[in-house]
N, C-alpha and C positions, 0 to 999 in steps of 0.2 A: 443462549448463554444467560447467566443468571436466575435460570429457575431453579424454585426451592419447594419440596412438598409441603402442603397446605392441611398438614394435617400434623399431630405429634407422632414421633416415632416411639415405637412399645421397648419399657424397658426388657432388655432381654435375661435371662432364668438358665445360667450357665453354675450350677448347683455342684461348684470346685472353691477350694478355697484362696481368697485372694491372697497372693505371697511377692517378694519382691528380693532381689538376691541383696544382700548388707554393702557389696561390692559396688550398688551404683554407682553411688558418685566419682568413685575411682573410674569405673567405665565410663560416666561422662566424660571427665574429665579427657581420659586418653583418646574415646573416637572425639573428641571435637578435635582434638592434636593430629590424630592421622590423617582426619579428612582434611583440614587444612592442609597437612606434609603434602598429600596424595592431589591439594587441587583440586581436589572434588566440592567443598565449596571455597568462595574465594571473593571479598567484598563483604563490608556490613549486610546488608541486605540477605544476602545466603548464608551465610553464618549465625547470624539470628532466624532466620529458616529452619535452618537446620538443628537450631538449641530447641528449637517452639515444637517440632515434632518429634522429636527428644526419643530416636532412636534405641538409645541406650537403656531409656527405660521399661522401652517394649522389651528387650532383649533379658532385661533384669527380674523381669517378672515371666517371661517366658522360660529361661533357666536358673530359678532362685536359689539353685545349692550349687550351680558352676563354682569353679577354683576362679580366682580372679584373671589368672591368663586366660584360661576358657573363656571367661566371659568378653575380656577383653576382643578375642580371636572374633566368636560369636557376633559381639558389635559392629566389630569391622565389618564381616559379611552384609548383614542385618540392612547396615549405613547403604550398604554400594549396592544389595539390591536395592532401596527406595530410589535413589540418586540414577541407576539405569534403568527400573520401571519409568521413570519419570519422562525419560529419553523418548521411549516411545508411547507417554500417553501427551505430552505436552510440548516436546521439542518438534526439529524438525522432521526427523525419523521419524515419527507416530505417522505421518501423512506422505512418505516414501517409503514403498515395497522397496527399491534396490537400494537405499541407505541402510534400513534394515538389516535385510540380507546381509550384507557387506559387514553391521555390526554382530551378527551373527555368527556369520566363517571367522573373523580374528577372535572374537571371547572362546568360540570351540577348540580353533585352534590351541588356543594359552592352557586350554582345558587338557589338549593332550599333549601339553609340555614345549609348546615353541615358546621361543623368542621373542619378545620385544623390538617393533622393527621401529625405523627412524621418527614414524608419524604417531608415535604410541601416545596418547595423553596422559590426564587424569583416570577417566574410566577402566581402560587397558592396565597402565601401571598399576591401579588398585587392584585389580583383580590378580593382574601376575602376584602382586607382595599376599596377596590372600590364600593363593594357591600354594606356595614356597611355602606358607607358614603352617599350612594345613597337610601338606606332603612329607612336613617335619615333624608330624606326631600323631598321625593316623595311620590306620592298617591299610595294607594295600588294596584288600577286598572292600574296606570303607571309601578308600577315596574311588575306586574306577563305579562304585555302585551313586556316590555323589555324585561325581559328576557326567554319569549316567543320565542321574533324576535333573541337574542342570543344565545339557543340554536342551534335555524335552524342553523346560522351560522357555532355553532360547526362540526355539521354531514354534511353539507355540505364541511366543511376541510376535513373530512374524504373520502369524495367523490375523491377528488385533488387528496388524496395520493395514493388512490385505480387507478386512470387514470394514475399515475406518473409508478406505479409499474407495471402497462399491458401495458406501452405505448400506450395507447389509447386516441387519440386527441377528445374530443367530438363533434360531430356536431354541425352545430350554435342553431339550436333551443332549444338543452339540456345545450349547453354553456348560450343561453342567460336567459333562465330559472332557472339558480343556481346562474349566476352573482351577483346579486345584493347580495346574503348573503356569497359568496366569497369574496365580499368586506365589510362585515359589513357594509354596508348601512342600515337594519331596526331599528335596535337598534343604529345607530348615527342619522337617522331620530329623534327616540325617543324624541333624547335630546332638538332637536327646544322645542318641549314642555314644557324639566323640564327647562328651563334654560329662556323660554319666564315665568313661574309659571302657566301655562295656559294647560288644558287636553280640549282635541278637544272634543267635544259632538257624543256620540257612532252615533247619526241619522247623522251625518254632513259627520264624519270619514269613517260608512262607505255606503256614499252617490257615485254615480257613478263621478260623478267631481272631487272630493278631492281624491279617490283613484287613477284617473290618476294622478293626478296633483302629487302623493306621485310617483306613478310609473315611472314617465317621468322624474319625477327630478331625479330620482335614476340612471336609465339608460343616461342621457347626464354627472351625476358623471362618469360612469364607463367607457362608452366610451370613452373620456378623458380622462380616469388612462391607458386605450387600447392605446390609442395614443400616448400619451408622455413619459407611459413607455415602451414603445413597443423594443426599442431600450435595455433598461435595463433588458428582460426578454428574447429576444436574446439571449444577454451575459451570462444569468444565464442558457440559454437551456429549459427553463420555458416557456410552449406550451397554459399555461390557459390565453388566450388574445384574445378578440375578431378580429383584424388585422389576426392574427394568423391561428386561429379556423376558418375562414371566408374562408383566400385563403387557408388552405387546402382542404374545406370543395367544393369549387366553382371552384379550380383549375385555380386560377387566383393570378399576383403577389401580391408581400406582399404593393408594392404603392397602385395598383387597390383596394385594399382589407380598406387601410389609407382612400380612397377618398370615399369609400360606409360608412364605418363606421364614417366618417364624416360627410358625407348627412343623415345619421342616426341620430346625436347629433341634425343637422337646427330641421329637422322632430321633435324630437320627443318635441323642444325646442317650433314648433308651438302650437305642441297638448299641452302642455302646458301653453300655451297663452291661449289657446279655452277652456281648463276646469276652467282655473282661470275665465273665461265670465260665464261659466254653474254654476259654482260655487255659484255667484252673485241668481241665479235663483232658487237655491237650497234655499238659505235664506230668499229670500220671499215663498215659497211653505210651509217649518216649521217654517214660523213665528220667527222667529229668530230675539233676539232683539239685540239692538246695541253696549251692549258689549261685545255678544257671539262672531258678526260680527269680531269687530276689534281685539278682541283674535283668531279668527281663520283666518283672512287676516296678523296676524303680524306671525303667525306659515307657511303660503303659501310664504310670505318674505324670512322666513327662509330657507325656499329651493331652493326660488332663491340666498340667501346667498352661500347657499354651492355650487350650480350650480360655482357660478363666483368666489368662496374663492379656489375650489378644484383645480382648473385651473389655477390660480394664483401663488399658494401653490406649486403645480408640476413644473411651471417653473422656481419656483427659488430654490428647496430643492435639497440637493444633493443624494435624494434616487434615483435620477432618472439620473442624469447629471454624478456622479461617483458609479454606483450600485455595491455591495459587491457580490461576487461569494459564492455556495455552499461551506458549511466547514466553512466559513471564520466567520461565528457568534458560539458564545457561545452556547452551547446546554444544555438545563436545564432539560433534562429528566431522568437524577437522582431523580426529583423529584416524575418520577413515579414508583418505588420501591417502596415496603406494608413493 
């Protein structure tokens, strides 16, 4: 605990432009309100926590032409995933497979429409008022394909805890293989969609272009959460980091390790330059007329948004510049008690 790399980290070359929705501080304003309503923080202490990683402004800069409900909606989510990641990298869950577990079957549950049973908390409750709200103005093929991409999510937290409790660092290719749903990337993908009003066309979606273009954005997010938190999962003893996973994996230092997974973000930032071209070629092959076009180039936008929003967001939030240690967050697994 307590270690910090000895070395500067490289600024990163994410070649989108920086933008931020005019809606922020409305969206401040309302998730610090929810997340109090919802309990999910609760005390000076977590409440200033919660202002200093400032949520809302990742979320503002991730979708900078959201309507302000959208964004709002978007926050909410944005808030209760950090606040349930948290669960299981710092609470007591990160270090119990069956707490886990357990958190896992109720969220899936709420996911396919149950109930709120007596022991519901913060966590729970937030999530059911997430889902209500999101079942109220998405398409039906949006929401079962969300929270599709959220459950994976789930079981793969469960993956973490199960590596946390065997000490087991996973190699890079099993590390970069669950990455993307260790960060809830498919379902915050999602949202480009509800928030642009616009569902990709199933032949476009899933066309070989647009799937890199969905995958390469994903991976230059994560690798960039590897980079500039790299330093803040250090300190927490937390080994799920590509920087990480990489030099123990190559037996090379933890710089060496910054500067591949760097050359990683250029790469994978080209190939998505090249699918956004194939992409084009995809549109003339299914006829594709001009307003599918510009509904699925303003959702490709979108991922360049988050590419340059995530990256932006990381350098100025203080999840990363003063990160919290194990223990030190509230644990809401009382709520998993029948």
């Amino acid at each position: 605990m307590g270690e910090v790399a000895d070395f500067r980290l490289p600024a990163l070359n994410i070649p989108y432009p920086s933008r931020i929705n005019p809606f922020v501080k409305e969206a401040v304003d309302h998730t610090a309100l929810w997340a109090r309503r919802m309990k999910l923080v609760d005390g000076k202490l977590s409440v200033a926590r919660f202002a200093g990683e400032s949520y809302a402004r990742l979320v503002a800069r991730l979708y900078p032409e959201a309507s302000f409900p959208d964004l709002a909606l978007a926050t909410d989510l944005n808030s209760w995933f950090h606040v349930y990641d948290d669960q299981f990298e710092l609470a007591e869950v990160g270090r119990d497979p069956e707490l886990a577990r357990r958190w896992v079957d109720k969220t899936d549950a709420l996911l396919r429409g149950g109930r709120l049973d007596r022991s519901a908390g913060p966590v729970l409750r937030g999530l059911a008022d997430i889902r209500d709200r999101f079942r109220m103005h998405a398409s039906e093929a949006w929401w079962n394909r969300f929270a599709d991409h959220f459950r994976l999510c789930f079981e793969t937290a469960v993956w973490e805890v199960e590596n946390r409790v065997q000490g087991r660092i996973p190699d890079t290719d099993s590390y970069i293989e669950h990455k993307l749903n260790i960060a809830y990337v498919p379902p915050s993908f999602d949202v480009v969609e509800f928030v642009e009003h616009f569902d990709v066309p199933e032949a476009i979606r899933t066309s070989e272009p647009y799937r890199r273009l969905v995958l390469e954005a994903g991976h230059v997010v994560v690798c960039t959460n590897d980079i500039i938190g790299l330093n803040r999962e250090l300190a927490q003893g937390e080994f799920h980091n590509l920087v990480i996973v990489l030099s123990n994996d190559a037996g090379c230092s933890l710089e060496e390790a910054v500067g591949r997974v760097n050359d990683m973000i250029s790469s994978r930032i080209e190939r998505f330059q090249s699918a956004k071209q194939e992409l084009l070629i995809v549109f003339d092959e299914l006829g594709v007329g001009h307003n599918t076009r510009e509904g699925t180039l303003r959702c490709v936008t979108g991922l360049e948004h988050w590419m340059r929003g995530y990256h932006d967001w990381a350098l100025e939030s203080r999840r990363f510049s003063d990160p919290i240690l194990r223990g030190q967050v509230p644990s809401f697994h009382d709520e998993l008690l029948d």
